[in-house]
C-alpha positions in Angstrom: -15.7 13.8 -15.7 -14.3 15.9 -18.8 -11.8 13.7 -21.2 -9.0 16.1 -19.7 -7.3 14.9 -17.1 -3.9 15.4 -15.4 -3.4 11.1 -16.2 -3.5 11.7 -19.7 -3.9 13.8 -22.6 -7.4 14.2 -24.5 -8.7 12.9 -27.4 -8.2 15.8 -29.7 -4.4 16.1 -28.4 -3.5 12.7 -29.7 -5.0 13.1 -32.7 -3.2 16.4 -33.5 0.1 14.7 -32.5 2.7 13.3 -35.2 2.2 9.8 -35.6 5.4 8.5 -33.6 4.6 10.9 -30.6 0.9 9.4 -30.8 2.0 5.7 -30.9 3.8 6.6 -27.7 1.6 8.8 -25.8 -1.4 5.7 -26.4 1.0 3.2 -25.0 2.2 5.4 -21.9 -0.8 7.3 -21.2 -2.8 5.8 -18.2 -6.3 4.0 -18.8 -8.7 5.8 -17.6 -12.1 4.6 -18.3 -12.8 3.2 -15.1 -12.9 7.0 -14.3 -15.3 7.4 -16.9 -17.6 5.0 -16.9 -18.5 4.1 -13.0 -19.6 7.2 -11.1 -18.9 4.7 -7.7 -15.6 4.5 -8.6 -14.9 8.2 -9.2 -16.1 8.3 -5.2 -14.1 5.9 -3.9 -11.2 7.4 -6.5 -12.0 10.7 -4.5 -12.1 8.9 -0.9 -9.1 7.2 -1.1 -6.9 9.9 -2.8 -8.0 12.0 0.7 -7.5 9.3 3.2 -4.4 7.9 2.0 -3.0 11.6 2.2 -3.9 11.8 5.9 -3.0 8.1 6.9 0.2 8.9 5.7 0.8 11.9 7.5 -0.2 9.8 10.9 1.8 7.1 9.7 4.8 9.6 9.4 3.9 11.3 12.6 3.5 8.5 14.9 7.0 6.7 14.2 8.8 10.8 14.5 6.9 11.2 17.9 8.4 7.7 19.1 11.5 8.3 18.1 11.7 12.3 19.7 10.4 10.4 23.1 12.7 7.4 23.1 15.8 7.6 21.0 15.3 4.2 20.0 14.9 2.7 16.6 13.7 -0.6 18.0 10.9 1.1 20.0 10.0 2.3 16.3 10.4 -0.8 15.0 7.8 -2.0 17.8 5.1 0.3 15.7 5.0 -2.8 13.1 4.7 -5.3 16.0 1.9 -3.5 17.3 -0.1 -3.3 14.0 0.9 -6.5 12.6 -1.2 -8.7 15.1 -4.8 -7.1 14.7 -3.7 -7.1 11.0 -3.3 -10.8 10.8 -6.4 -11.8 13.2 -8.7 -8.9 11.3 -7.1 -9.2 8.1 -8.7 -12.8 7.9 -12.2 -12.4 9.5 -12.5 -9.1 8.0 -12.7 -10.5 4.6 -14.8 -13.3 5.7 -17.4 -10.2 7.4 -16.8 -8.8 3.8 -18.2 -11.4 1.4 -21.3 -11.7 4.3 -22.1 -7.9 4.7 -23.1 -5.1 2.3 -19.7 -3.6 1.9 -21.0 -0.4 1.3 -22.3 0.1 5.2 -18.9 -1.9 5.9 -16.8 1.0 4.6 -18.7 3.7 6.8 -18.4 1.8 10.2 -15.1 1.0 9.6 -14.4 4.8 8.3 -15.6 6.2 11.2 -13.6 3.8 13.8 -10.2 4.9 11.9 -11.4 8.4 11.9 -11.9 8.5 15.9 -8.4 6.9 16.8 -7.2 10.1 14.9 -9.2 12.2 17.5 -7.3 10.3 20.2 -3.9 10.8 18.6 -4.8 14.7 17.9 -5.8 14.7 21.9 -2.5 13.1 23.0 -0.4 15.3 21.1 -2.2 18.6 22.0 -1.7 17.1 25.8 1.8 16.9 25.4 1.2 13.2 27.0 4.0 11.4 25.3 3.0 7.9 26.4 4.5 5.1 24.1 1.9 2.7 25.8 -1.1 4.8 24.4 1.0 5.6 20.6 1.0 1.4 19.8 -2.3 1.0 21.5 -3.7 3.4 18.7 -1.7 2.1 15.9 -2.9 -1.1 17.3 -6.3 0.0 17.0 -6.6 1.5 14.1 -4.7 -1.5 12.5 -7.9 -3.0 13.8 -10.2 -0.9 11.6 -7.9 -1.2 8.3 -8.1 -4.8 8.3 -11.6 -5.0 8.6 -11.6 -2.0 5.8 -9.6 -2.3 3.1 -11.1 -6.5 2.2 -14.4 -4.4 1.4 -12.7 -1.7 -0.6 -10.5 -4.1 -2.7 -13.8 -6.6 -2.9 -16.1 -3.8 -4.6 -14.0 -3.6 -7.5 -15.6 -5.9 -9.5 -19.0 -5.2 -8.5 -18.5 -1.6 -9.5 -16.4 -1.3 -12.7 -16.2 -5.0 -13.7 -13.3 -7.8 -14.2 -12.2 -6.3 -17.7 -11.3 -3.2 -16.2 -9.1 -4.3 -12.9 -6.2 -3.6 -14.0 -6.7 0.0 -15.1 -8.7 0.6 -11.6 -5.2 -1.1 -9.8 -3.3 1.4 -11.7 -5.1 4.7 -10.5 -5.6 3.3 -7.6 -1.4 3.1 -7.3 -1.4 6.2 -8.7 -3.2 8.1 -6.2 -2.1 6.1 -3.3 1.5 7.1 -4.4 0.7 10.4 -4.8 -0.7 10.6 -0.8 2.6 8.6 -0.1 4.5 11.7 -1.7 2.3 14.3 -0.5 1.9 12.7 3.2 4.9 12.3 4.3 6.2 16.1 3.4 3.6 17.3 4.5 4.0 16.0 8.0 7.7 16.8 7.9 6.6 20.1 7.5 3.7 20.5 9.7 6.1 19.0 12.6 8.9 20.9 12.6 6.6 23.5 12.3 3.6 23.6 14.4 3.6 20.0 16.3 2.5 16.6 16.2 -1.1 17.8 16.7 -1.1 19.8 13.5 -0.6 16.7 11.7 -2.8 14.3 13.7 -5.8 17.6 13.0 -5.1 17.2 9.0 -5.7 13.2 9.4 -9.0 13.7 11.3 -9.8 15.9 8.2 -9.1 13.3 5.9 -11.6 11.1 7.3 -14.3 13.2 7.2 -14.0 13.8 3.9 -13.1 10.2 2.9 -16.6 9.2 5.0 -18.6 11.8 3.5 -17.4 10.3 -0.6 -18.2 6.5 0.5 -21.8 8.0 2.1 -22.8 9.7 -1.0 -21.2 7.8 -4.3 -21.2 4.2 -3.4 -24.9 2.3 -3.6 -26.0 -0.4 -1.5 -23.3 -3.3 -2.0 -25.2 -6.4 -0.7 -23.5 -10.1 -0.3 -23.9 -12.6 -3.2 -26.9 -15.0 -2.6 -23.9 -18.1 -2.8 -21.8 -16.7 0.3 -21.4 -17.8 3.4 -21.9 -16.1 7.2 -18.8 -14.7 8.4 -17.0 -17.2 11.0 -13.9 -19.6 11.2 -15.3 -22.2 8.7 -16.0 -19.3 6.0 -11.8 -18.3 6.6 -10.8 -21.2 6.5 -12.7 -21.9 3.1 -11.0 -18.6 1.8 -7.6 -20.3 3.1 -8.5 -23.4 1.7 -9.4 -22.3 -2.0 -5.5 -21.2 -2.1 -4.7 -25.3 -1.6 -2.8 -26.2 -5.1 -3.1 -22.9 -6.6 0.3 -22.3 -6.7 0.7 -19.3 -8.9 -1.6 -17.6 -6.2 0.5 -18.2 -3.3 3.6 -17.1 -5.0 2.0 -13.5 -5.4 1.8 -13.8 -1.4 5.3 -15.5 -0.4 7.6 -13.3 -2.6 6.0 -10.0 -1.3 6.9 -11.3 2.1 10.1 -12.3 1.2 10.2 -8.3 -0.5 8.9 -6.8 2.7 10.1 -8.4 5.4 13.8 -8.4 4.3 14.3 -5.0 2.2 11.4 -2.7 4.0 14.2 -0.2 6.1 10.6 2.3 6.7 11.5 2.1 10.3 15.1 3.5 10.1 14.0 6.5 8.6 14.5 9.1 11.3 17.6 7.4 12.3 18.9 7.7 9.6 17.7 11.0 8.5 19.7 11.9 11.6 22.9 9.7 11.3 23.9 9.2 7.5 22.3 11.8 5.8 22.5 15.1 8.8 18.9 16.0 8.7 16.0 16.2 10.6 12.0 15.7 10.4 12.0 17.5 7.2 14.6 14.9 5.6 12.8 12.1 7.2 9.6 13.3 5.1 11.8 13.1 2.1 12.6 9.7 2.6 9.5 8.2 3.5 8.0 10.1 0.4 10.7 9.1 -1.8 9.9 5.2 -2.8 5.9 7.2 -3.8 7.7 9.0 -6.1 9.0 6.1 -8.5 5.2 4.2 -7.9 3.3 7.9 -9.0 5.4 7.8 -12.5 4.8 4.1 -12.6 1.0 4.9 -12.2 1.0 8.0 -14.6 3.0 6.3 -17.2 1.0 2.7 -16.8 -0.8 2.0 -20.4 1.8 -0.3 -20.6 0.5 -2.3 -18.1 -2.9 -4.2 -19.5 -0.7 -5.4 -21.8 1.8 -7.3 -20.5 0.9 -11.0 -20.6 3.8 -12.4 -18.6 2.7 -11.0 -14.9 4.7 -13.7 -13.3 8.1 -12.8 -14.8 6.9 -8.9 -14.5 6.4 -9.8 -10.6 9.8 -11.3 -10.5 11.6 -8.8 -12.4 10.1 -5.4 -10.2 11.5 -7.4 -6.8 14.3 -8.0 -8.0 15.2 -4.7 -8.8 13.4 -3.6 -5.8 15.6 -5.4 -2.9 18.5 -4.0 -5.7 17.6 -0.3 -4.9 17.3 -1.2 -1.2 20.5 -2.4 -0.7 22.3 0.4 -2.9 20.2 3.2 -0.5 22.0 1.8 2.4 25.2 2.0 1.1 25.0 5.6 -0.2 25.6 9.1 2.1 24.6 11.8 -0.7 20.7 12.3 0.4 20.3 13.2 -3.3 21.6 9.6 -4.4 19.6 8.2 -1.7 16.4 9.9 -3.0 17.2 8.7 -6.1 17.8 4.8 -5.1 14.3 4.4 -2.8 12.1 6.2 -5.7 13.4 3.6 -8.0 13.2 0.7 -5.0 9.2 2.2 -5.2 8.8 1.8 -8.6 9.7 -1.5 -8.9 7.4 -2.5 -5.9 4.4 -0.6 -7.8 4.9 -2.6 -10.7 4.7 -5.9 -8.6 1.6 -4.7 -6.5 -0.2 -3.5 -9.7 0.3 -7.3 -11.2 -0.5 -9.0 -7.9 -3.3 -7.6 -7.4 -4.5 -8.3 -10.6 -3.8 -11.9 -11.0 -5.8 -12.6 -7.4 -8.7 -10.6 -8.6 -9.2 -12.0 -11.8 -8.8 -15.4 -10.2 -11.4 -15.3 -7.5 -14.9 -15.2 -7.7 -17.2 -12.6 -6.4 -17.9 -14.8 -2.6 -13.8 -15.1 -2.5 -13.1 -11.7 -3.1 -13.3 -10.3 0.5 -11.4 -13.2 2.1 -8.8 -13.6 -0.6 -8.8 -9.7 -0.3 -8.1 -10.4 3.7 -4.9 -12.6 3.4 -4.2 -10.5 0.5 -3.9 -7.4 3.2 -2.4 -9.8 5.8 0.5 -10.3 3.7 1.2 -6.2 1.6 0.4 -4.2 5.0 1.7 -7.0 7.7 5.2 -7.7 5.8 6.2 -4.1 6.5 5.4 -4.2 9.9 7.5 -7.2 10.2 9.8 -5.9 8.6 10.0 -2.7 10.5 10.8 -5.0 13.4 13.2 -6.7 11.9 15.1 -3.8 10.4 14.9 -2.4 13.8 16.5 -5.4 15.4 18.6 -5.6 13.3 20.0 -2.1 13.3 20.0 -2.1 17.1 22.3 -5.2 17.4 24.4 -3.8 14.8 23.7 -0.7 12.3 21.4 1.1 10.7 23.8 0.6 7.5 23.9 -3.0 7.9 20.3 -3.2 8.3 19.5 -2.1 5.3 22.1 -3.8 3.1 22.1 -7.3 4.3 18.0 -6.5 4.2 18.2 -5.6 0.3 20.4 -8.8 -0.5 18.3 -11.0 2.0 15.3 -10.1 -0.2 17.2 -11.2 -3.6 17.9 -14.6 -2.1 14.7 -15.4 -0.8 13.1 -14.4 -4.4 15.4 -16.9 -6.4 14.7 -19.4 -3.3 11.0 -19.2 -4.4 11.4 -19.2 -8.2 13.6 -22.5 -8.0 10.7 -24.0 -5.7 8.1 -22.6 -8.5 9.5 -21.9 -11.8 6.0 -22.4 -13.2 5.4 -18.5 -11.9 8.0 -17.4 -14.8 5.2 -18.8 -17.2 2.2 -17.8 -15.8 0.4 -15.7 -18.7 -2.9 -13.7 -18.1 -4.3 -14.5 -21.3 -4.3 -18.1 -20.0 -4.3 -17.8 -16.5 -3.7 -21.1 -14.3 -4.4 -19.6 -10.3 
């Protein structure tokens, strides 16, 4: 790739800049090198900005087409039920199958798994069958396939860029998965109240391909390390064990629980694009875009990030001001201000994955990385899905409002909860790292 790039400005720009601009562009302007230096990563970089774009769009579509057929934000809430128990089953053995298999063939099976369950939803759509039965059964199914994907994408990290350089990768990574978060969800708002559900299911078929074809020709054979050990329940429970007494490593799991389970209000969306804000699929897009927004200028502004030493207080800090923004969303009517509240509520949670991530990937080695990866993905993609359930409960037994408030203010309790059972998280510091 060229030294220009739409993350940052070129070499010969900051030189020509005045000193102060300089001193500020270098501490904003996003890493890039893992871009540079690893032709793999530039692949999977490629792959995932695709896929994430048309995931998205499915994961906009399906909850819309739920809601048009039943007029119920519980039955949307259901979606995170039915994607949360392969999730957690998977999520587990997938990483074990990841530290036992070449990832690389890992990442096309699984790619084209996800990629068919599109097909289906496409079909469905373009039937007009509007069966709720066969909607969870694919999210269910291609739940199934995520779980067993994303362990191997997070475990190649290392083996393609190197340790030194995870949490630069973690930040582009945000950055373009924010940017398909933006992009996905208005684009589906668009295609919907446009041309249909099948339109949008068509552009996440697309993605696939696309994504298949950049793990098929940019990432090399990805064998297991000569020290792991076959996939199966006694490999898991090794993973699981391996957390035993590392307590700074749980707390990266338990307070992005706590942050997801209580202050994700994803599945009130179209209900409340409707109700408190007097819109319809297009406003639904804006909302589930919005939070994307805050993580892409978190990503594009992200230099900051190798250096900050103090990831536990960092982590602590971002949820904080994340179940803040959530519960000042729910209390707002203006769709501008509301924009404005879930795009800072996404910044804040960008910050907290970008740190996460990093602290369990410098911690484990390279036989860990797939199964810590697995619980890792068990706990950031099955905490929403709880908590889609339990913001649709929630709002079903009394309002969407209420949801979403007492959600944002349940999420700040539960964080000071777990900082007063492990106030040695404040301290943790990444140039001395204690897992």
């Amino acid at each position: 790739m060229g030294h220009r790039t739409a993350l940052t400005l070129s070499e010969p720009e900051v030189a020509s800049a005045p000193e102060g601009r300089r001193s500020l562009v270098s501490r904003l302007a996003t890493d890039i090198t893992p871009f540079r230096e690893s032709r793999a990563f530039r692949y999977v970089f490629i792959g995932q900005a695709v896929s994430v774009v048309g995931a998205q769009v499915t994961q906009v579509a399906v909850p819309l087409q739920i809601y048009s057929i039943s007029h119920s934000s519980f039955k949307v809430g259901l979606v995170g039920l039915a994607a949360l128990v392969p999730l957690i089953v998977l999520g587990l053995y997938g990483g074990a199958i990841a530290d036992a298999v070449n990832r690389r063939t890992m990442l096309l099976y699984t790619s084209i798994g996800s990629g068919m369950v599109s097909v289906v939803l496409l079909t469905q759509a373009a039937l007009g069958s509007n069966r709720l039965w066969l909607l969870y059964l694919c999210v269910a199914v291609q739940s199934s396939f995520f779980a067993l994907d994303y362990p191997a994408r997070r475990a190649i990290l290392p083996q393609i860029i190197g340790r030194k350089n995870i949490a630069s990768a973690n930040t582009l990574f945000m950055g373009v998965f924010s940017l398909g978060i933006v992009l996905g969800p208005l684009i589906a708002g668009l295609i919907i109240g446009t041309l249909g559900y099948s339109w949008a299911y068509g552009i996440d078929v697309l993605t696939f391909v696309i994504a298949y074809i950049a793990v098929f020709k940019g990432l090399p054979s990805l064998p297991p390390s000569q020290h792991s050990p076959k996939a199966g329940l006694a490999s898991v429970v090794e993973g699981l064990r391996f957390l035993r007494g590392r307590k700074n490593l749980l707390m990266t799991f338990v307070v992005d629980i706590n942050a997801m389970v209580f202050g994700m209000p994803r599945a009130l969306f179209p209900a409340l694009a409707l109700s408190q804000f007097h819109g319809g699929a297009a406003t639904a897009g804006y909302l589930y875009a919005a939070p994307a927004v805050g993580s892409l200028l978190v990503a594009v502004s992200g230099g900051w990030v190798g250096r900050v030493r103090r990831q536990g207080v960092a982590i602590s800090v971002a949820i904080a001001a994340w179940g803040g923004s959530i519960a000042l969303f729910g209390l707002v009517h203006q769709l501008w201000l509301g924009l404005v509240f879930l795009a800072a509520a996404g910044a804040s949670d960008a910050v907290s994955a970008i740190f996460r991530s990093t602290i369990l990937q410098v911690a484990a080695p390279d036989q860990m990385q797939g199964r810590l990866s697995g619980i890792f993905i068990v706990v950031v993609a099955g905490g929403p899905r709880l908590g889609d359930l339990e913001s649709g409960a929630v709002a079903t037994a009394f309002t969407p409002t209420i949801s979403v408030v007492s959600g944002g203010l349940a999420c700040l309790g539960g964080l000071a909860l777990c900082l007063l059972a492990v106030p040695k998280f404040l301290k943790y510091d990444a140039r001395h790292p204690e897992p």
